[in-house]
Phi, psi and omega in degrees: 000148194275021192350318174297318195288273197315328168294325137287025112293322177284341186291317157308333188288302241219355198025044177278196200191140198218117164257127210225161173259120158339345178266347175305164135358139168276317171319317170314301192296322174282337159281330185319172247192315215198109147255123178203193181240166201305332155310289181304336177315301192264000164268332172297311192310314208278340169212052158266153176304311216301167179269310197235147196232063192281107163265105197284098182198218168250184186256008176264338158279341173254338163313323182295326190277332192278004197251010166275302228232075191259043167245032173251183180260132168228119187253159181236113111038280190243111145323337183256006155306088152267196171253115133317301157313304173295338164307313177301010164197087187284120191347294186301323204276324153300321179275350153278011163291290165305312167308334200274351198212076172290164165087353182255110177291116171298079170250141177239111170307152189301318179280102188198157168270204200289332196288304190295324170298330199277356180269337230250151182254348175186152192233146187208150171247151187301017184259330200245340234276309196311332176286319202275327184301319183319331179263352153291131175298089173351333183278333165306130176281149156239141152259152177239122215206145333271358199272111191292334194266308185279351169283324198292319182261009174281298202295290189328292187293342183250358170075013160298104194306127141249155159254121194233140188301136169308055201227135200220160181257121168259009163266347178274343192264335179290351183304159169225127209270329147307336152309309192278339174256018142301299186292350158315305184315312189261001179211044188328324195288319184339123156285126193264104158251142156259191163258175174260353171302353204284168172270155171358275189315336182258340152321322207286288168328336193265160172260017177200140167203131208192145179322149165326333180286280272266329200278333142337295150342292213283354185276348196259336189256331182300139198260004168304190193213011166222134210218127153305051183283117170273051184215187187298154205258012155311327213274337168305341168299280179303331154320298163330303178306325191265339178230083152333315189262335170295163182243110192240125186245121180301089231285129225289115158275155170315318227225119154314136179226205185282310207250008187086327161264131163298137200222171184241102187313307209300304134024258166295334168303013191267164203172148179315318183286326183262004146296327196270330193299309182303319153315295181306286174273031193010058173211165303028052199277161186260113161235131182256111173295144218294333169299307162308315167321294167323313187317284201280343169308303182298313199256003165291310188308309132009253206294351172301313192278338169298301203290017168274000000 
């Protein structure tokens, strides 16, 4: 069987629509209707036609699309496409945060679950985030949840006090910062971009740090032609495709693996075959109970409309 063919006859069959994250499979990416980062995600999700919505991501992105869109069906490939980062911030342990900091505007990074956006006074994406803390009036205190490293280059870049939740991405935390200024060392002409989930010390190094779109953009308008990227080596896929001619080098993990770089196993369960299993039997499905959605809506709706 033709696993590519039959996933668009069903997707035509079924009138669906597949949306994927720059971190998929590069086979995955190459079926999608919509390869993006978490902003774009959810703006396709919130106005697309389709009846089914198969989201090739993690599961806090496909949670995002049902609490957007909640009369489409929306299915996940792998159920155990988890977060690490959103693991890192558990419901209960959150809502006594917030009681412990009364008086604080709740902005919540997008990787979060559906329970932590319904506590939220607003949700950001690294594409946005810097625009959306902005639009806090300053005399307003903020928290900030869960990615402890993008609140940290949030204050920096915007001279904003946050108090921010102990939450970290473990593939971003994984790079080794010695490595990465080895492989300089071996690549001088290179431009070093990061992600901002990334820690301090490797922020520190780049000369563009920035979303998944956004560190594209800049490979695309830049006029070098070699590049250090820090962020999951998914995303070198669709890079390749928009700049041919650079030579893009993946920045070093702490742990050696098969590519040398860091990649996000939850990421990778998604596969061509539980692409197709999922289609066939539209399932895996994403459900929100209907008071958390309500919730968790606003302030997504929020940062959608800042995000124009």
């Amino acid at each position: 069987m033709n696993l590519k063919q039959e996933i668009l006859k069903l997707k035509s069959k079924k009138n669906a629509v597949i949306l994927a994250h720059y971190y998929q499979r590069p086979e995955i990416q190459e079926l999608a209707d919509y390869v993006g980062d978490s902003l774009g995600l959810s703006q396709n999700a919130a106005t697309t036609n389709a009846d089914v919505i198969v989201f090739a991501g993690v599961h806090f992105m496909a949670e995002t699309a049902k609490i957007i869109n909640p009369t489409k069906k929306v299915i996940l490939p792998d159920l155990n496409a988890g977060c690490s980062l959103a693991d890192s911030c558990p419901p209960d342990r959150f809502k006594n945060f917030i009681a412990a900091h009364p008086n604080h505007t709740v902005i919540t990074y997008i990787n979060c679950s559906a329970e932590i956006k319904a506590m939220s006074d607003l949700v950001c994406t690294s594409s946005n985030a810097l625009k959306i803390v902005n639009s806090v009036p300053k005399e307003k205190p903020i928290i900030f949840a869960p990615d402890k490293n993008l609140g940290k280059y949030i204050m920096k870049e915007t001279g904003r006090e946050m108090l921010l939740w102990d939450g970290s991405c473990i593939v971003h935390e994984a790079f080794c910062i010695d490595k990465l200024l080895q492989l300089y060392q071996q690549n001088p002409d290179a431009v070093i971009i990061a992600h901002p989930e990334s820690e301090e010390h490797i922020l520190k190094t780049a000369t563009y740090v920035g979303s998944t779109a956004g560190m594209i953009n800049y490979v695309k308008k830049h006029p070098n032609t070699k590049f250090i990227v820090a962020t999951e080596a998914g995303i070198l896929h669709e890079m390749k495709k928009e700049v041919p001619k650079a030579t893009l080098i993946p920045a070093p993990a702490e742990e050696d693996n098969t590519c040398a770089c860091s990649e996000c196993a939850f990421m990778k369960v998604n596969t061509l075959q539980k692409l197709y299993d999922c289609l066939l039997t539209e399932s895996p499905e994403i459900k929100v109970a209907e008071i958390t959605r309500k919730k968790a809506l606003i302030p997504i709706e929020r940062m959608l409309e800042l995000s124009i």
